[in-house]
C-alpha positions in Angstrom: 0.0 0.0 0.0 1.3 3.8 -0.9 0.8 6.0 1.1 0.1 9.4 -0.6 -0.3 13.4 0.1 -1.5 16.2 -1.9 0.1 18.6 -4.0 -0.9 21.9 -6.6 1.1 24.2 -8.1 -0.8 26.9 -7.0 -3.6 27.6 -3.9 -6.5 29.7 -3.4 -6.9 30.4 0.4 -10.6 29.1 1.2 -9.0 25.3 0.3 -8.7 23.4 3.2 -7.0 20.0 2.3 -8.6 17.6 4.5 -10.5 14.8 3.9 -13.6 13.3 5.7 -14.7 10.0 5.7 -17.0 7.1 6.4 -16.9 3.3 7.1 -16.7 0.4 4.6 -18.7 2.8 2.2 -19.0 1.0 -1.6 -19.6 2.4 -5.5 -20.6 0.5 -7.9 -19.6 1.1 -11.8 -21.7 -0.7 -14.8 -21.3 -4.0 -15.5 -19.5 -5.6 -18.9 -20.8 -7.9 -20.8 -18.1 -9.1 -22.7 -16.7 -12.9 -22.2 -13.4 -11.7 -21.7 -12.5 -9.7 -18.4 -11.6 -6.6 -18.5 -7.7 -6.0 -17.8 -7.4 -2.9 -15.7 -4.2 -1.2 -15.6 -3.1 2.1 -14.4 -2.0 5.2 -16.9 1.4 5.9 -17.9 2.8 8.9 -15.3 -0.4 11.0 -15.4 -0.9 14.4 -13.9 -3.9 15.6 -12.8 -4.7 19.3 -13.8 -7.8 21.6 -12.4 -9.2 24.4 -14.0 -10.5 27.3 -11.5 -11.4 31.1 -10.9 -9.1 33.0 -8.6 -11.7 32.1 -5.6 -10.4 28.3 -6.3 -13.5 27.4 -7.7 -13.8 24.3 -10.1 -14.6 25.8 -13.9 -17.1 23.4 -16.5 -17.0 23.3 -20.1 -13.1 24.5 -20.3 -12.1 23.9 -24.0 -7.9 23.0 -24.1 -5.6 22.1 -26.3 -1.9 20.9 -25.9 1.1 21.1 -28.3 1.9 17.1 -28.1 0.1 14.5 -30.0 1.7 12.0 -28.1 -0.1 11.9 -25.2 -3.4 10.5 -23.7 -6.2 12.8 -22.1 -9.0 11.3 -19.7 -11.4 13.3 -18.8 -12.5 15.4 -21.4 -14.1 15.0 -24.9 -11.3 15.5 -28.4 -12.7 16.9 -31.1 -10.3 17.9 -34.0 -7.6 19.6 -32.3 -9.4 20.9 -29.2 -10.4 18.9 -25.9 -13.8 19.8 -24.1 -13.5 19.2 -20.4 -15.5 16.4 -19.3 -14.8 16.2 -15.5 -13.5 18.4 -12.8 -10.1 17.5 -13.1 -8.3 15.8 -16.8 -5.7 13.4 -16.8 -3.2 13.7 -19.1 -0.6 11.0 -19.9 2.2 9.0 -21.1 0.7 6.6 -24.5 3.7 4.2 -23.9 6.1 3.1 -21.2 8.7 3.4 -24.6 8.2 6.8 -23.8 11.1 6.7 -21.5 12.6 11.0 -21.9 11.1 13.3 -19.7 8.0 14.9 -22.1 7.2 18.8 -21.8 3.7 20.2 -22.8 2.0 23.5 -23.1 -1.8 23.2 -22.1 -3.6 26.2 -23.6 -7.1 26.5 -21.8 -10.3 28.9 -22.4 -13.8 29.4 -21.4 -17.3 31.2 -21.8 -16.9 34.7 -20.3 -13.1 34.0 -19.3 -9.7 35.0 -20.5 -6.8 32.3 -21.6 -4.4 31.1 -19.1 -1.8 28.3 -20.2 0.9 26.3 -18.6 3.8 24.3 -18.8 4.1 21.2 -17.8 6.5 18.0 -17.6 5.9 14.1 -17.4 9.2 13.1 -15.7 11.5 10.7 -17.2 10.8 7.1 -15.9 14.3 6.5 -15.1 12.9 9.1 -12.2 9.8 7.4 -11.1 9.4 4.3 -9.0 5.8 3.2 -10.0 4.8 4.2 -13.8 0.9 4.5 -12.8 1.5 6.9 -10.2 0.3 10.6 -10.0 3.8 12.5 -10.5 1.9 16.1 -10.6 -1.5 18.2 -9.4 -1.9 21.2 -11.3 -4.1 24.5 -11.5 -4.9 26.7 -14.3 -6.2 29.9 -13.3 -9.1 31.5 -15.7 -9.7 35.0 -14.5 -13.2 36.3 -15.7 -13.3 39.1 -18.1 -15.5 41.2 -15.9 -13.9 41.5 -12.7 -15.9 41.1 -9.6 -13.4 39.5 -6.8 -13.0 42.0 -3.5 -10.0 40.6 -2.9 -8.4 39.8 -6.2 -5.9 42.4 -8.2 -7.5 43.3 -11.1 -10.0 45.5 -12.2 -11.8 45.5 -15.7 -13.4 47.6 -18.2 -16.0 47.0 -21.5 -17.1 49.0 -24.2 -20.0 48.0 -27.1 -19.1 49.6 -30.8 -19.8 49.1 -34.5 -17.8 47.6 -37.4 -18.4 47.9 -40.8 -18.4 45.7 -43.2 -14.7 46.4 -43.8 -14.0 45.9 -40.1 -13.4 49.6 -39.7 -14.2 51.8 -36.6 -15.9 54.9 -37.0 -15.6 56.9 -33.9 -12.3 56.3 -31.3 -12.5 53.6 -29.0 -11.4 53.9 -24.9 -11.1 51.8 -22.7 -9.7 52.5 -18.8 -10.0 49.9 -15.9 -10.5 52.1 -12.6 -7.9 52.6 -10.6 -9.9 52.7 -7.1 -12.7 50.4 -5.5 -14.5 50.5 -2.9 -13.0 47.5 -1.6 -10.1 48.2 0.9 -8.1 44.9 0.4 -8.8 45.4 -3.0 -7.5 48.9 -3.2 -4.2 47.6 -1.7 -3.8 45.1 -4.0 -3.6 47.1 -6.9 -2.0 50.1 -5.2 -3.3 52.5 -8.4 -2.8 50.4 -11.0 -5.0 50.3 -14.4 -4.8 50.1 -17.5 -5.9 52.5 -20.8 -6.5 51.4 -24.1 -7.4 54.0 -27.4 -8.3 52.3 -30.6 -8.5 55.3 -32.7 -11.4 56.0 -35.5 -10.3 54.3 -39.0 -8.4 50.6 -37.9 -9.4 48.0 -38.9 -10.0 45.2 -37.4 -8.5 41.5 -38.1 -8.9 38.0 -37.3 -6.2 35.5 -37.2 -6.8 34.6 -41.0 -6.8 38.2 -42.1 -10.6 39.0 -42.6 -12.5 41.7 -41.0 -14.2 41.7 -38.2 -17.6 43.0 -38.2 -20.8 44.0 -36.9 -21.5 44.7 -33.2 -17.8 44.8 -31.3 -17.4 44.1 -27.6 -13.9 45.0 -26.2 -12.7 44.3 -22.9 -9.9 45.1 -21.0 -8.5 43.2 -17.8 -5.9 45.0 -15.7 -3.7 43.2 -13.0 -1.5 44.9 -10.5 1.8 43.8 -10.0 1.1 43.8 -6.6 4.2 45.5 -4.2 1.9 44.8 -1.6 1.5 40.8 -0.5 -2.2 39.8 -2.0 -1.0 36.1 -0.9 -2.8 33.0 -2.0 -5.0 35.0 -4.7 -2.6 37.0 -6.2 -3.3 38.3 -9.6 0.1 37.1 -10.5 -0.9 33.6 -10.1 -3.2 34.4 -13.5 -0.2 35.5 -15.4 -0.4 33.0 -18.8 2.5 30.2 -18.8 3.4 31.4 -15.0 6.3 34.0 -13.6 9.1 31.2 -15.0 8.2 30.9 -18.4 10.4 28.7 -21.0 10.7 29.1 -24.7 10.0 32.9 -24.7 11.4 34.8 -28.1 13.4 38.1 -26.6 13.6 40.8 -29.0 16.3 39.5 -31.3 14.2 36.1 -32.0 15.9 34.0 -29.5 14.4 31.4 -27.4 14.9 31.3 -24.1 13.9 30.5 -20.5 13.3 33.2 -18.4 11.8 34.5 -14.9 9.7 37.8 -14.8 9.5 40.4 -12.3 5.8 42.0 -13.5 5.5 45.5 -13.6 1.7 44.8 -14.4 -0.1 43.4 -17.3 -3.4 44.0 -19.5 -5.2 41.0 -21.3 -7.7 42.4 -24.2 -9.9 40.4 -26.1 -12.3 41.9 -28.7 -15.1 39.9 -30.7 -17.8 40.0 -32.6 -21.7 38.6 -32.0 -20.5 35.9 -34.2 -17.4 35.0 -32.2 -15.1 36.5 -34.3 -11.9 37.2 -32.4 -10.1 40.4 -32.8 -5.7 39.6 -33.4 -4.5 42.3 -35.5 -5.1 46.2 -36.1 -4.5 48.3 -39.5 -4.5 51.8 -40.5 -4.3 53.5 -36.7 -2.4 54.0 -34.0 -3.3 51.7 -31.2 -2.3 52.9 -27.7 -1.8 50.9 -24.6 -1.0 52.6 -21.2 -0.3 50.8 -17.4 0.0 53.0 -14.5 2.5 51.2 -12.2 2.1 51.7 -8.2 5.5 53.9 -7.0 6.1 51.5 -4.4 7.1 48.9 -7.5 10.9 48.3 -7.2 13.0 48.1 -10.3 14.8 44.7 -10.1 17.5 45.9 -12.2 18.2 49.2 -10.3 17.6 47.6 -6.8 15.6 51.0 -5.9 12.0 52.1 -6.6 10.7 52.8 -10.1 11.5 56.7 -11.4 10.7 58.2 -14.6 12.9 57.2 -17.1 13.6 53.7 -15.9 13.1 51.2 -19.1 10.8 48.0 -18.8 10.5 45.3 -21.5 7.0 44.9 -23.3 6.0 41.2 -24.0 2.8 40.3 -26.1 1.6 37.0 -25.6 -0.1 34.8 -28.3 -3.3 33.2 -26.8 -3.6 30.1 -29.6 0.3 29.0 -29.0 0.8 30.0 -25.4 3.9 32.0 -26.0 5.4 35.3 -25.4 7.4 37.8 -27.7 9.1 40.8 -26.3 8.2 43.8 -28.6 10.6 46.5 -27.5 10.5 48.6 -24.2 8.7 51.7 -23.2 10.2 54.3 -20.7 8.5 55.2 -17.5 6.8 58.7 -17.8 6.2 61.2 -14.9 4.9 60.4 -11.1 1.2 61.0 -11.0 1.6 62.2 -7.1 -2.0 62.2 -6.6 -2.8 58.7 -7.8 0.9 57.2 -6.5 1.7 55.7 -10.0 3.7 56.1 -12.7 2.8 56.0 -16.5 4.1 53.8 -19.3 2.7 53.3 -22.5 3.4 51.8 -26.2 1.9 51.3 -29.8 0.8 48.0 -30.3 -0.5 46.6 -33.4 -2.3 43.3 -31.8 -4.8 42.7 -29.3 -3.9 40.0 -26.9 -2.1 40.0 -23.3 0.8 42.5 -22.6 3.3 42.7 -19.9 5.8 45.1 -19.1 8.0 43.3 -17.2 11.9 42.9 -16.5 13.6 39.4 -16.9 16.5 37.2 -15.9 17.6 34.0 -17.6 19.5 33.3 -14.4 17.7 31.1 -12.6 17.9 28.9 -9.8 16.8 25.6 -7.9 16.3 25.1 -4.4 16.4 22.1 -2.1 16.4 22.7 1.4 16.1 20.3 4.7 12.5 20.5 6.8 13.2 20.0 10.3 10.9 20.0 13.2 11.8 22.6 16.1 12.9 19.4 18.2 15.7 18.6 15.2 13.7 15.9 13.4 12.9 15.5 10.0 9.3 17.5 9.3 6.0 15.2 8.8 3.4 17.9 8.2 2.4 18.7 5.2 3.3 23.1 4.7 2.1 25.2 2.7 4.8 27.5 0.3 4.4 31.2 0.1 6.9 33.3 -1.8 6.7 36.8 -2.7 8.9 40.0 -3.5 8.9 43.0 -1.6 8.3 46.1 -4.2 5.9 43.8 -6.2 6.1 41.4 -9.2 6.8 38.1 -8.2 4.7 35.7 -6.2 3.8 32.0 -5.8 2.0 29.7 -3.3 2.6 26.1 -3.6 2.1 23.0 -1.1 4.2 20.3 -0.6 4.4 17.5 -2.1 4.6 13.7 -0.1 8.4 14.7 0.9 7.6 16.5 3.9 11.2 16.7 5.4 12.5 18.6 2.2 11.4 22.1 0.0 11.9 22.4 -3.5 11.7 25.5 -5.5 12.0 25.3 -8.9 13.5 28.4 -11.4 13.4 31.2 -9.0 14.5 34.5 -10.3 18.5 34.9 -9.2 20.4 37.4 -10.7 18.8 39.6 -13.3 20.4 43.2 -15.3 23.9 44.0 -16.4 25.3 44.3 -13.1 24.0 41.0 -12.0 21.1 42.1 -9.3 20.7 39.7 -6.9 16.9 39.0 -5.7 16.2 39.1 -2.9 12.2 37.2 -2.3 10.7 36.6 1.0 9.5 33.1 2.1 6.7 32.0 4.7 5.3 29.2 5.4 1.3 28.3 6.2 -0.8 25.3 7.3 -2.8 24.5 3.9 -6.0 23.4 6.1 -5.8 26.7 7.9 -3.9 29.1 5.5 -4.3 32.2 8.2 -1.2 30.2 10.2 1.0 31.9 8.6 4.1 31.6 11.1 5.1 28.3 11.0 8.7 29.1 10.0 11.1 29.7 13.2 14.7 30.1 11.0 16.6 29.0 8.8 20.8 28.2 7.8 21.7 29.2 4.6 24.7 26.7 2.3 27.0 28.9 3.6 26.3 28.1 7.3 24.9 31.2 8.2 21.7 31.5 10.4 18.9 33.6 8.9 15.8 34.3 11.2 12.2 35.1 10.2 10.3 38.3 11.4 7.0 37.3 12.3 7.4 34.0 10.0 8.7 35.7 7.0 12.5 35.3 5.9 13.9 37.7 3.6 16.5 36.6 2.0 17.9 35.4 -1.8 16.7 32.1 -1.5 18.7 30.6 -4.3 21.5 30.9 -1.2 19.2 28.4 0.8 20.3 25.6 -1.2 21.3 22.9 0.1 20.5 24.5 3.9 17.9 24.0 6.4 14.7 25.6 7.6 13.3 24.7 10.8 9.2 24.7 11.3 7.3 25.1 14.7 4.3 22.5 13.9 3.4 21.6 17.5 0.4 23.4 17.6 -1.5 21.9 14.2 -3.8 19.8 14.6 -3.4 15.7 14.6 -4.9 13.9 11.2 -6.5 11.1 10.4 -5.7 8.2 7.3 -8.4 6.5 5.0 -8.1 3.9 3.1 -9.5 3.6 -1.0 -9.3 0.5 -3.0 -11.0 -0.3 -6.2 -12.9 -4.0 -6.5 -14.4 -5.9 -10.0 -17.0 -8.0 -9.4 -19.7 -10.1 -10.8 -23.0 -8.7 -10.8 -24.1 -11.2 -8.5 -21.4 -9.8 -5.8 -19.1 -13.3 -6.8 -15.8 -13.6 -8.1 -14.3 -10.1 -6.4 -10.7 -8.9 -7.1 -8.6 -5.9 -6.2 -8.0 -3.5 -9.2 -6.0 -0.5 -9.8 -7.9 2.5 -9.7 -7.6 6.8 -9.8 -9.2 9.0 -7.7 -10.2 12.6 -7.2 -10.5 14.2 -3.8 -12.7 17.6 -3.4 -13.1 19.5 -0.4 -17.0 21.0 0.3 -16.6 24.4 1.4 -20.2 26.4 1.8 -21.8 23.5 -1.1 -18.8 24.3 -2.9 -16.2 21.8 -4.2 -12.8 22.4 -4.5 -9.9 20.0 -6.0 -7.7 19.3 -3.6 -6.0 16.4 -5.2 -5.6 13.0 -7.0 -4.1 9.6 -6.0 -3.5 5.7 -7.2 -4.3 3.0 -5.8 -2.5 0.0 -6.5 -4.0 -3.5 -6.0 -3.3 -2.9 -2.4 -5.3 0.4 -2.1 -4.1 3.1 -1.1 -3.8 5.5 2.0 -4.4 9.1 2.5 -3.0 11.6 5.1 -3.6 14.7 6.1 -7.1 14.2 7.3 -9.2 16.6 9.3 -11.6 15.8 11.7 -15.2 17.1 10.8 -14.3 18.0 7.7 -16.8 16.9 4.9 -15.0 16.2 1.6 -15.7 14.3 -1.7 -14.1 11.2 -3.7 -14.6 10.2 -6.7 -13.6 7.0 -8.1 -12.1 5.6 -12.3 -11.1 2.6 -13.6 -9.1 2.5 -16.8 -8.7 -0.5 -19.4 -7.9 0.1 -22.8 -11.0 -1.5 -23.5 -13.6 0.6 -21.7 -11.2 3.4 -21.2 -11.4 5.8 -18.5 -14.5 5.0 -16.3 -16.5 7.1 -13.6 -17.0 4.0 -10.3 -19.0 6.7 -8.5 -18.7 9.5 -6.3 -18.4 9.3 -2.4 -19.1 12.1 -0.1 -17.8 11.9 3.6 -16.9 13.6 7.0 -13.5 13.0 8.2 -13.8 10.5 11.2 -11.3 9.5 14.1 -12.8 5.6 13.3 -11.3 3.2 10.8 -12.4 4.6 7.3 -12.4 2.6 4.1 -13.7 3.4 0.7 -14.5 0.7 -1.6 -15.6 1.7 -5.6 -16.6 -1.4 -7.3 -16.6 -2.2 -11.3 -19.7 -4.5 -12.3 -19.2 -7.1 -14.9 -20.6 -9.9 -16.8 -18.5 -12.1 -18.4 -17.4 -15.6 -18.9 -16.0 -16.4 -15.4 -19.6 -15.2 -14.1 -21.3 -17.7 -15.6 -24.1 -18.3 -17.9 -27.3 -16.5 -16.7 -25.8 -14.0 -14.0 -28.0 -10.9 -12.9 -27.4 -8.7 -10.5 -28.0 -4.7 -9.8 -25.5 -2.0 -8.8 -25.8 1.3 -6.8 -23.6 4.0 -8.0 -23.6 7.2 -5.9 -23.6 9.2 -8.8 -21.7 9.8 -12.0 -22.2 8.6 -15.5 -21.3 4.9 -14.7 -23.6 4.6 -12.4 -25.1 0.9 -11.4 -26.8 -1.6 -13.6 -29.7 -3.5 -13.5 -30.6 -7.2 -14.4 
C-alpha cells in the first residue's frame, strides 16, 4: 500500500485540504458484458490538472488544447484539435512506457466569459519514477473572468460596445480604462493605483487570425492586474499571469528562445469579438495605444531602488492560440502622478492580446532545502509554500508534495540586469487546512552556514543561497490527522468472483456547497492510503477505472466527514463475463456519475 499526500502548483486560500470519511462505504460502476474480463491497468505517469477562478472554484465546459500529440487525455471530450472538459479535473498522460525522456507540454485552456491562461508542464523521465501508474503532478490553471468582480483579487476590468463595418473599420475612437480605485479596501491595496488604458482610434481596422474583417456589433474588454508591491497572498493576480512568472521558450527581441523568470511591472489582457465569435488579433491603418499606470512602491529589479521616470521595462505580447510570449521592444516610465501614486508607461501595439511590461532574468535557480521539526527531526506535516517579493512582481504559493522533510523551489528568479542584481524574495510558510497560520517558519541556515531568522514567519532573504541548507518549522500546535483507506474492487453482478484493481481517484473539499480540488491519488492492488485528514471535515471522492477496452470510467462518487474511526472506501466495477457464468444478474448502486449501477 502507498501512502500518498497532496500537492498543486498553485492555492486559493478558502482550500482546506482535509478529507472526511465514512466506514466500509462502496460504488458501484456498470457491468461488462463481454466474455473476456476486463484488464485494468493504471495510466502511464499522469498528472492531474484543475481548471479554477481566482476564488479556487472548479470551472465546467473549459475547451484546451496541448502542443503534443503524443499523449493520452481522460477526462474530457477530443474533437479535431481541441479537448472539451469532461470532468472536474483531466488526466493527461504518457501513451507508452517506450516513452522513457522526460516529455514537456503546453496546455492552452479557455472558457465562456473568461480570458486564456496556459501552462507548462512535464511528465518526468521514468528513469525518475518508482511506479509508472503513479500521479507525478496536481496542477491549477487559473481563468480570471473578463468582468472582474473578486474583492480581494488584483485586477479590475473595463468593457465597451461599438460598430464595425463591413470592412471591419471603426468609425468613432474607442477607450477603454480599468479604474484605478474600489470601494474595496483589500482590494485597493492590491492594486495600489494600477490600471490600464487602451485607445483604438477612428479608422483601424480590425482582423482576425486569418486576415478577414471583423464586423458587426464589437465588444472590447480590457483586464488590468497589479503587480502587486503589496503581499495579495494565495489569490494574487500574479498567479493568472499565462504560462506562469518562470516561463520557458520565450522569443526576446532579437528572436531567440529562451527560458526566463519575470518580475511584473503589471499586465493588460484584451480580447475583442464580434456577435459571431469573431476574435479580434490584428489592427490596421491606426495608432493603437496601450498605457499601465505602475504603483510607485514597485521596485526596479535591475536598479535595486523604486521605479523613477525614465527607468526602461520590457514589453512582452503573448499569443493566446500558442501560449507564448514575444518581447516587442520597451517603453520608458513617464512622470509620477503624485495624486494617484503611480507612474505611467505606454506603447503602440498593433495586436490585441495580453501585454506585460515586465523585467527578466535567464538566471535562474533551484532550491532544495532540509525540513526540520523545532525538536531537530525530520518534518511530517504537510506546509504550505508562500513566496513573494517585496516592491511587487513576483509571487507564488505552492504545497508540498509527499516529501515533507525537504522544499523544492523550482526556477526562482537569481540574478537579473547587467550588473548582476541579486533577488532578494521573501518566504513564509502556512498550514494549507488553515492558511491564516502563517508563522510556521522559526529560522533557517543558509549553504553557507549562516543563520537567517524570520520576522514574524517571513525570511527575507535570496533564497537561491538556501540551497542545500535547512529551515526549521514550529508545527506543534497543528492539529493531529487522520488516514483513510481507497481501493477499487471488479466483481460479478451477483457480488461473486471479487478482485482488487488498480484505480484513480479525485479528492474535493465542500466548502459552503462548494467543491474544490484538492488532489488526485492511485491506488494499487493494495489500495491506497491518505494523510492529512481533518476531523469534521466533509469532503468528496470520486472514483475511475481504466482498461484500454472501456477506457477511463466514472465507479462513483463518495461524499464523507472525516472520522477519528477506521475509514475505508470501496468503488466497485460490475461485470458480466465468462467467469460469471451463464445467466448471471445482478443490480449496482452508483452514488452518482455517468457509470452509475446496472440492472438485471
Amino acid at each position: 500500500m502507498r501512502k500518498i499526500t497532496w500537492k498543486t502548483t498553485l492555492l486559493a486560500s478558502s482550500i482546506a485540504l482535509a478529507l472526511t470519511a465514512c466506514n466500509s462505504d462502496e460504488s458501484s460502476g456498470s457491468a461488462s458484458s463481454s466474455n473476456e474480463p476486463v484488464q485494468f491497468a493504471g495510466l502511464k505517469t499522469p498528472v492531474n490538472i484543475t481548471f479554477t477562478d481566482p476564488d479556487g472554484q472548479p470551472l465546467e465546459d473549459v475547451t484546451f488544447t496541448i502542443d503534443n500529440d503524443e499523449l493520452e487525455v481522460q477526462g474530457a471530450d477530443e474533437d479535431d484539435d481541441e479537448y472539451l472538459q469532461e470532468e472536474l479535473a483531466v488526466s493527461i498522460s504518457r501513451s507508452s512506457i517506450d516513452q522513457v525522456d522526460a516529455i514537456n507540454f503546453k496546455i492552452v485552456a479557455t472558457a465562456d466569459d473568461y480570458l486564456t491562461n496556459s501552462a507548462e508542464i512535464e511528465l518526468p523521465a521514468l528513469a525518475n519514477v518508482l511506479d509508472d501508474a503513479e500521479v507525478v503532478g496536481e496542477y491549477r490553471i487559473v481563468l480570471t473572468p473578463k468582468s472582474t468582480d473578486n474583492a480581494e483579487f488584483a485586477a479590475q476590468s473595463d468593457e465597451e460596445l461599438f460598430e464595425a463595418d463591413d470592412d471591419g473599420m471603426i468609425a468613432q475612437d474607442i477607450n477603454l480604462i480599468t479604474p484605478e480605485t474600489s470601494a474595496n479596501a483589500a482590494q485597493n491595496q492590491a492594486m495600489a493605483g494600477a490600471s490600464a488604458t487602451l485607445n483604438i482610434p477612428a479608422g483601424t481596422t480590425l482582423l482576425d487570425s486569418d486576415g478577414n474583417p471583423v464586423k458587426g456589433q464589437i465588444t472590447a474588454n480590457v483586464v488590468h492586474y497589479s503587480n502587486e508591491p503589496g503581499d495579495s497572498e494565495d489569490k494574487s493576480a500574479l498567479n493568472a499571469l499565462p504560462g506562469g512568472l518562470s516561463p520557458n521558450g520565450v522569443v526576446d527581441e532579437f528572436g531567440a528562445t529562451i527560458d526566463v523568470a519575470f518580475i511584473s511591472a503589471g499586465y493588460t489582457a484584451i480580447e475583442v469579438t464580434n456577435e459571431q465569435g469573431q476574435v479580434v488579433k490584428s489592427v490596421e491603418g491606426g495608432n493603437v495605444n496601450l498605457a499601465m499606470k505602475i504603483p510607485q512602491d514597485t521596485i526596479n529589479p535591475v536598479t535595486g531602488t523604486q521605479i523613477t521616470t525614465g527607468d526602461e521595462v520590457p514589453l512582452w505580447g503573448y499569443d493566446s492560440t500558442t501560449g507564448n510570449w514575444q518581447e516587442e521592444g520597451s517603453a520608458q516610465v513617464g512622470e509620477l502622478d503624485t495624486t494617484a501614486g503611480t507612474y505611467t508607461i505606454s506603447k503602440e501595439i498593433d495586436e490585441l492580446n495580453y501585454y506585460h511590461f515586465n523585467w527578466y532574468g535567464i538566471e535562474r535557480c533551484e532550491v532544495e532545502v532540509d525540513v526540520l521539526n523545532n525538536m531537530g527531526g525530520s518534518n511530517d506535516v504537510r506546509l504550505g509554500i508562500h513566496v513573494h517579493r517585496a516592491g511587487g512582481g513576483y509571487q507564488i504559493t505552492d504545497i508540498m508534495d509527499d516529501d515533507f522533510d525537504e522544499l523544492e523551489l523550482e526556477d526562482l528568479p537569481f540574478l537579473i540586469g547587467e550588473n548582476n542584481q541579486p533577488i532578494e524574495l521573501e518566504l513564509s510558510l502556512f498550514d494549507p487546512q488553515f492558511p491564516d497560520n502563517t508563522q510556521l517558519l522559526q529560522s533557517a541556515v543558509d549553504k553557507y552556514g549562516n543563520t537567517l531568522l524570520p520576522v514574524n514567519g517571513v525570511l527575507t532573504a535570496n533564497l537561491c543561497d538556501l540551497d542545500g541548507g535547512t529551515i526549521t518549522v514550529d508545527t506543534q500546535e497543528l492539529p493531529d490527522d487522520v488516514e483513510a483507506e481507497v481501493r477499487f474492487v471488479t466483481q460479478c453482478v451477483d457480488g461473486s468472483n471479487r478482485e482488487q484493481i488498480e484505480g484513480y481517484y479525485h479528492a474535493y473539499s465542500k466548502i459552503d456547497g462548494n467543491l474544490q480540488f484538492i488532489g488526485g491519488g492511485y491506488a494499487d492492488e493494495d489500495g491506497d492510503e491518505l494523510e492529512d485528514l481533518y476531523l469534521g471535515r466533509t469532503y468528496l471522492l470520486r472514483g475511475y477505472a481504466y482498461s484500454e477496452d472501456i477506457g477511463y470510467q466514472l465507479l462513483g462518487e463518495q461524499e464523507f466527514t472525516a472520522s477519528a474511526e477506521e475509514n475505508e472506501f470501496v468503488f466497485v466495477y460490475n461485470r458480466w463475463d465468462g467467469e460469471c457464468g451463464t445467466g448471471a444478474t445482478g443490480s449496482g448502486s452508483g452514488s452518482g456519475g455517468s457509470n452509475g449501477g446496472v440492472g438485471g
